[in-house]
C-alpha positions in Angstrom: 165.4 146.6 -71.5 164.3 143.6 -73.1 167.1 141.4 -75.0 167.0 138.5 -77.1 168.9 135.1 -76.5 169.3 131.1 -76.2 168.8 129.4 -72.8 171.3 126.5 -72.5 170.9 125.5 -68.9 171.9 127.9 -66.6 173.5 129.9 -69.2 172.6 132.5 -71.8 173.6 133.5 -74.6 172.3 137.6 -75.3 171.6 138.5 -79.1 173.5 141.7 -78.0 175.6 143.2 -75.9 174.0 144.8 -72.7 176.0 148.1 -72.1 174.3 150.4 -69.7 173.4 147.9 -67.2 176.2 146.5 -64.5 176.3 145.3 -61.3 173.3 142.3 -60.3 170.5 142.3 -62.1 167.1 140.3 -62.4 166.3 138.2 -64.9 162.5 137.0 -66.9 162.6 133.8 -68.5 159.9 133.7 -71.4 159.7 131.4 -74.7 159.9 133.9 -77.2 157.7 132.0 -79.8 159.3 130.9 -83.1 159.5 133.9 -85.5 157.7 132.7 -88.3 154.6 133.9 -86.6 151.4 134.7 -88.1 150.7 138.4 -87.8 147.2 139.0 -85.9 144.3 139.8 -88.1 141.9 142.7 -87.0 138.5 141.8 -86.3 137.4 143.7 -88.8 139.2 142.0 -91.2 138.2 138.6 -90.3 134.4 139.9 -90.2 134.9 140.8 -93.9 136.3 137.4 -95.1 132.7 135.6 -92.9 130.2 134.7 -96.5 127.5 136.9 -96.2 124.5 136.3 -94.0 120.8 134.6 -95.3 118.5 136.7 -92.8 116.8 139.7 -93.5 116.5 143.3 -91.4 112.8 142.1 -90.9 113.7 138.8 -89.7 116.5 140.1 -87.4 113.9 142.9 -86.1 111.4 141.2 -85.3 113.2 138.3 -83.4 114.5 141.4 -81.5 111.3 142.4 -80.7 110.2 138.7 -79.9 113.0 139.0 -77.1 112.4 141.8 -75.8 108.4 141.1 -75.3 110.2 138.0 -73.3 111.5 140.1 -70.3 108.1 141.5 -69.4 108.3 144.2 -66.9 111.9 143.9 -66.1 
């Protein structure tokens, strides 16, 4: 169960009420992060908004080719 709140020293106060638990109980302190946070962007849609490249398919080939002529026999 995960619950919202405000840490005010050794006390906190829970966003809402927590019904279904009693008895002890453990407790994971985390900052929550302010809630104005910017929603993730995909990768995809941060590849879409790069400008678009200078090189050609031949260029890009044949530095591929360059490489692998590098490894020899490995």
């Amino acid at each position: 169960m995960v619950v919202r709140g405000r840490l005010h020293g050794r006390h906190i106060d829970l966003d809402e009420s927590v019904d279904r638990l009693e008895g002890e109980v453990e407790v994971v302190v985390r900052a929550a992060g302010p809630a104005h946070t910017k929603p993730v962007e995909s990768i995809f849609e941060f590849i879409r908004k790069l400008p678009p490249g200078t090189r050609t398919k031949e260029d890009i080939d044949r530095q591929i080719v360059e490489e692998r002529d590098s490894w020899g026999d490995r």
